[in-house]
C-alpha angles and dihedrals in degrees: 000000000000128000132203115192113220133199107217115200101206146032101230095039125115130229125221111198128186122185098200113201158058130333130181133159106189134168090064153095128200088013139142140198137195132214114188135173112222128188117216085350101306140093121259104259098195143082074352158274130333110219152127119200118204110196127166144167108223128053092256118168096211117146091217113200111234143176126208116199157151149092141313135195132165095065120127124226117280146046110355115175101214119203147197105212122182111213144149134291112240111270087014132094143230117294134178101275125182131205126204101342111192092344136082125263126216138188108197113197124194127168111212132182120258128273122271118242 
């Protein structure tokens, strides 16, 4: 759906990402859709995920504000292409998803330091 390209500084810090938006799957009814932010094409991996899941009953036509957010390790320095991907929930299929409807959609990138243990 939509890609940022980021320079990361160092190997052992960590990215916090936020996709800052709208999300709506509408048309139908006991459906689910995924949004996932990917780096360099694929999922963080640790300390997991990045994802928020929309699922409803009813066919509703509602543009819901969401955030997706959290925290990734395990990416080297350089140049890291961060995106926001729309998929399916497992055991469901593909529905009609919308992204960022009459509003304006962000990534926000930051590269932090890693925790201290």
């Amino acid at each position: 759906f939509k890609e940022c390209p980021f320079t990361k500084a160092a190997p052992n810090t960590y990215l916090r990402v936020v996709h800052m938006g709208n999300l709506r799957i509408m048309g139908c009814t006991n459906c689910c859709m995924r949004w996932f932010l990917t780096f360099n094409d694929v999922e963080c991996k640790a300390p997991a995920a990045i994802d928020a899941v929309v699922y409803q009953n009813v066919d509703l036509n509602i543009h819901r504000p969401a955030n997706v957010e959290g925290y990734c390790t395990g990416i080297g320095k350089g140049l890291v292409r961060v995106g926001l991907h729309v998929g399916q929930c497992h055991g469901f299929g593909i529905f009609n998803a919308y992204t960022g409807w009459n509003s304006v959609s962000r990534i926000i990138i930051e590269e932090i330091e890693p925790p201290v243990a």
